[in-house]
C-alpha positions in Angstrom: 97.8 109.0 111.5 101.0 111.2 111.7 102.6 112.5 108.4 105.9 113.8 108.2 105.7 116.9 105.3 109.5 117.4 105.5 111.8 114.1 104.8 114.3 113.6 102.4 115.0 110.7 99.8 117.6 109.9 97.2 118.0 106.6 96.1 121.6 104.9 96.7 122.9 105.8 93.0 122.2 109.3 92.8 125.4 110.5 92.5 126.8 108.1 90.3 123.2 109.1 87.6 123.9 112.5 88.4 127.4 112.0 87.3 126.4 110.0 84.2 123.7 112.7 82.9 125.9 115.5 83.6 128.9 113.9 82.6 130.0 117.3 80.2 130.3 119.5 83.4 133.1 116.7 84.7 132.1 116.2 88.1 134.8 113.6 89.6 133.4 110.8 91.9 136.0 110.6 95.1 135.6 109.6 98.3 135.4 111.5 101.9 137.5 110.5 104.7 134.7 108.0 105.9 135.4 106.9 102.5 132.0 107.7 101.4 131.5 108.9 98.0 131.2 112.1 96.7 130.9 114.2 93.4 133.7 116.9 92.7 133.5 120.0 90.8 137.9 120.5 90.4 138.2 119.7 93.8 135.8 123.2 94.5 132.7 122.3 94.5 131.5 119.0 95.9 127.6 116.5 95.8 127.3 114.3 98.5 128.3 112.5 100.2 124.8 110.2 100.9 124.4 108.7 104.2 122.5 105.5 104.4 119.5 107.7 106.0 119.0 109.3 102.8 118.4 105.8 100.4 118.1 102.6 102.8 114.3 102.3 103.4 114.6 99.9 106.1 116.7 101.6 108.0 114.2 104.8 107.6 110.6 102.7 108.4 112.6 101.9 111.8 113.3 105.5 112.4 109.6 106.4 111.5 108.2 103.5 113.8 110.4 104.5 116.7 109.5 108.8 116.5 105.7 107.7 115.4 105.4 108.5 112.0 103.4 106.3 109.9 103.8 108.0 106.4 106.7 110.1 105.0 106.5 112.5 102.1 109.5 111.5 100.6 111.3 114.9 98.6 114.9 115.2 97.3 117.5 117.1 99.0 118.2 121.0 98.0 121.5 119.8 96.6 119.8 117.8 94.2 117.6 120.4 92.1 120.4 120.4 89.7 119.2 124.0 88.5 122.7 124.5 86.8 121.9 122.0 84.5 120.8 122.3 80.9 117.3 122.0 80.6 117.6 118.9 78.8 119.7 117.0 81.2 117.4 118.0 84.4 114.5 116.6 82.6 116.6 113.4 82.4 117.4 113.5 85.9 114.0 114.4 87.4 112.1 111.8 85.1 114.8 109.3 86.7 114.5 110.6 90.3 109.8 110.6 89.8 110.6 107.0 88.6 112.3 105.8 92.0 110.0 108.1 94.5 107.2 106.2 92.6 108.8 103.0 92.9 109.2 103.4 96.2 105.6 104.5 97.1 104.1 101.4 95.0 106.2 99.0 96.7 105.2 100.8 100.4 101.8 102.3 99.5 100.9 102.7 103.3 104.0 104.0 104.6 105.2 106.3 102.0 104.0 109.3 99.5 106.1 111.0 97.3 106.9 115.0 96.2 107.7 115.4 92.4 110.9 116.4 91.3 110.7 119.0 88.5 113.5 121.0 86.1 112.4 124.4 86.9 115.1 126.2 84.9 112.8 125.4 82.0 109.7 126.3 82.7 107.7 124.4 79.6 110.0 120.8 80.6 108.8 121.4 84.4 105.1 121.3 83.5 105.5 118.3 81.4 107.2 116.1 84.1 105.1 117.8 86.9 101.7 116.5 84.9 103.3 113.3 84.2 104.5 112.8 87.7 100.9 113.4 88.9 98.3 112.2 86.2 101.4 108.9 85.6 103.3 109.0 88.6 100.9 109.5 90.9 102.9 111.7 92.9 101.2 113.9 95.8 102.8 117.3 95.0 106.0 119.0 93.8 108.8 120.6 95.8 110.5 123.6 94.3 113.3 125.5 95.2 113.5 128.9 96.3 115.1 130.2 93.8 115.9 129.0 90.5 120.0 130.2 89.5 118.8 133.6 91.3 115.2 134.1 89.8 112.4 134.2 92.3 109.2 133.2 91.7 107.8 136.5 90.1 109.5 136.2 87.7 107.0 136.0 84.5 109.0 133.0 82.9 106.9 131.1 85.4 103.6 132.0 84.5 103.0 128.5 82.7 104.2 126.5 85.9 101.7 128.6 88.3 99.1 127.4 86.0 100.1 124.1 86.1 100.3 123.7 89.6 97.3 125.5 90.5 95.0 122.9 87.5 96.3 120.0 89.5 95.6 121.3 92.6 98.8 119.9 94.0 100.7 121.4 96.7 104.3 123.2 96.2 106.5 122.2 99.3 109.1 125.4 99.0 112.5 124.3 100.1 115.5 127.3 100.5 118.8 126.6 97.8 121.3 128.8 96.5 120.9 131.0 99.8 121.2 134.5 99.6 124.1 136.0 101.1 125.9 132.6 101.9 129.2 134.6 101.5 128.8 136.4 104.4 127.4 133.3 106.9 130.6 130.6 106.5 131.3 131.0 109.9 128.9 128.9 112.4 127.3 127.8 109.8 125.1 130.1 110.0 124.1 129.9 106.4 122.0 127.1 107.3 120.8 128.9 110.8 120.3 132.4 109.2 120.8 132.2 105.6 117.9 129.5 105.1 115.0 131.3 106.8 116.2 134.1 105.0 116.2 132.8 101.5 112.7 131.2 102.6 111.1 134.7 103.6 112.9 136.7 100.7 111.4 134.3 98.0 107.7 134.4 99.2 108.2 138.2 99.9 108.6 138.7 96.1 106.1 135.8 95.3 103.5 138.0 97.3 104.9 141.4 96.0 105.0 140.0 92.7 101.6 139.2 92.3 102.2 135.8 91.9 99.0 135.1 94.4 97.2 137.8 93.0 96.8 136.0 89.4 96.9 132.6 91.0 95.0 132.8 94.2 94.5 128.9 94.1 98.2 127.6 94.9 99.0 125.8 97.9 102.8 126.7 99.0 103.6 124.8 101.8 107.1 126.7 103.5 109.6 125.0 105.5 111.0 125.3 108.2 108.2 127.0 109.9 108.2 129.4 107.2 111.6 131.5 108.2 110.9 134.3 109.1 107.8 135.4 107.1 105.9 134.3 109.3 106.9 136.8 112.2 107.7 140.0 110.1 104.1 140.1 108.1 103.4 143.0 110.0 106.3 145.0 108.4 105.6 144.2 105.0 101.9 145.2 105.8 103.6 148.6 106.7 105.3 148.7 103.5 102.1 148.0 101.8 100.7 151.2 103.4 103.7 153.5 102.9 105.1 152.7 99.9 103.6 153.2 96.2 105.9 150.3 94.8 104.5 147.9 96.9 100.7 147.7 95.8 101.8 147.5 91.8 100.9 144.4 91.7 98.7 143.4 94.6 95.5 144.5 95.9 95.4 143.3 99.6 97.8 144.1 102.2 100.7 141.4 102.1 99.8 139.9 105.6 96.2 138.6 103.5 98.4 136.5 101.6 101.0 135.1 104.0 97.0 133.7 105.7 97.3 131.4 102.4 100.7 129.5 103.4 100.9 126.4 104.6 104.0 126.0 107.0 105.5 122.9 108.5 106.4 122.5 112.1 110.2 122.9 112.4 110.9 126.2 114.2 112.4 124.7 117.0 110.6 126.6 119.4 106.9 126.1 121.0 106.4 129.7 121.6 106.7 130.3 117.6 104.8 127.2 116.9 102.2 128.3 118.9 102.2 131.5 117.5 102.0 130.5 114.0 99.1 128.4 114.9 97.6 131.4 116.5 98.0 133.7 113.5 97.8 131.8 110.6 95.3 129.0 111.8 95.8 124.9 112.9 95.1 124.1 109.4 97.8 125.8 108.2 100.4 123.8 109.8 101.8 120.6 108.9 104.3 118.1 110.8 107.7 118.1 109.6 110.8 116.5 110.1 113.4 117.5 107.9 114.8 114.0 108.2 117.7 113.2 108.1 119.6 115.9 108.4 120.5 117.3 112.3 119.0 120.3 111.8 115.7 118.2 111.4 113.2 117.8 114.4 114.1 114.0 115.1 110.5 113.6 117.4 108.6 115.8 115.3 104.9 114.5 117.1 106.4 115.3 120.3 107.1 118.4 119.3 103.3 118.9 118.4 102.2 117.1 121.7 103.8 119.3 123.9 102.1 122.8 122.4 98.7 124.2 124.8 96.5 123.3 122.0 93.4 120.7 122.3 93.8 117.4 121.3 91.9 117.8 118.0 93.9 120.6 117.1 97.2 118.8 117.4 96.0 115.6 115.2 95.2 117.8 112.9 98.8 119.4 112.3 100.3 115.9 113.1 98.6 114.4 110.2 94.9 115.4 109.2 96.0 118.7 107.0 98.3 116.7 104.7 96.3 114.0 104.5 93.9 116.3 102.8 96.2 118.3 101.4 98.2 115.3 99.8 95.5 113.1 98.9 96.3 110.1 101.2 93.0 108.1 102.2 91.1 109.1 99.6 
């Protein structure tokens, strides 16, 4: 079985809900120049537009069946957190958004799981809808962003959600939004190439500094993207460990003992770093991922994991074994 940790869903209305729900922040729906729609923010800010990838399911099982996936993880898209929301009106959208991932997963239990969508920027309304997502929903896990309107995860208000997450035993697929520094990286668009490995690495740099892992040990982030670059600079924060007092405040192993606990996915885009990450951090601590469908994705993601010098055992393991466990599926 193959599993694909890293695809995207958003059913065909989204924007138009979105709209609705946040109707008080008068987002404008227009239309591109393909004459898709779109929200707009006075004309500054814009949602969207939603290619068919992103909501027509037929069109994705035939994408699956011709790259070899059998089951998708289905998460929203970063733009779709809706942190800048009022607490009461993400709850609305995220209880709407559970509904269709669960909808979708009923109606396609062998093909499809599904990655709760919770309103982080209240902490109590984000455990309620990530227990009823599960214990209801029966959702597989939760996708967060990595940062929440510019608070990281050490930040105490989190405490409760921590808790929550770790009692379910469900895992936390960490997705980069609001990236830091985006200012600086229009050109290129090197906010995507730079500025989201960055924001990835910064946010489980101060989750590990933070102590987050310390007082939770039990958590199960899974980091996209191959884990930006975290992964490859452990080594330097170990060193800051060692030679600076403000970095062992709140942890009591070197920060490299923790990065061991990350899960990553597979898209680096490079079989050297793949094969490095497996070296370091351990086959079972990578997962196939797709990041479909956006073009920065890995469109043959098992490919991808065919090609590395591993044994065979090793790569059906990161194509599908550890998220099967990991997600519940089979069980």
């Amino acid at each position: 079985m193959k599993i694909d940790i890293h695809a995207h869903y958003l059913p065909a209305d989204s924007l138009k809900v979105v709209q609705e729900i946040g109707r008080r922040y008068q987002w404008e729906l227009i239309r591109d120049k393909q004459e898709r729609a779109m929200l707009s923010h006075q004309r500054t800010q814009t949602l969207g537009p939603l290619r068919d990838e992103f909501h027509d399911i037929d069109l994705r099982l035939k994408t699956m069946d011709r790259s070899g996936i059998d089951v998708q993880a289905l998460s929203a898209q970063n733009s779709f957190f809706l942190y800048w929301m009022e607490p009461e009106e993400g709850l609305e959208f995220a209880q709407w958004l559970n509904e269709r991932f669960a909808s979708v997963v009923e109606k396609y239990p062998e093909r499809f799981v599904a990655l709760a969508h919770v309103p982080l920027q209240d902490t109590a309304k984000a455990v309620l809808e990530l227990e009823r997502a599960v214990k209801k929903l029966r959702l597989s896990g939760v996708q967060i962003g990595s940062n929440i309107n510019g608070r990281y995860f050490d930040d105490p208000a989190f405490s409760a959600f921590w808790e929550a997450a770790q009692a379910l035993d469900v895992l936390i697929f960490v997705h980069p939004t609001q990236v830091v520094g985006a200012e600086r990286m229009k050109d290129y668009n090197l906010a995507n190439l730079i500025g989201n490995p960055t924001e990835t690495s910064l946010a489980l740099a101060r989750c590990i500094f933070g102590g987050v892992l310390e007082r939770f040990p039990r958590l199960k982030f899974c980091l996209s993207h191959a884990g930006g670059f975290l992964p490859y600079t452990w080594g330097r924060l170990d060193r800051g460990y060692k030679a600076i007092p403000g970095c062992r405040e709140k942890i009591s192993r070197p920060p490299g003992e923790y990065v061991k606990l990350f899960y990553f996915d597979t898209i680096s885009h490079s079989g050297m770093a793949l094969e490095y990450l497996v070296q370091n951090f351990g086959v079972e601590h990578v997962l196939l991922g797709s990041d479909f469908p956006f073009e920065m994705g890995d469109p043959e993601p098992w490919r991808t994991v065919d090609s590395l010098g591993i044994a065979p055992g090793d790569k059906q393991r990161i194509a599908g074994d550890n998220a099967a466990k990991l997600l519940g599926i089979g069980r």
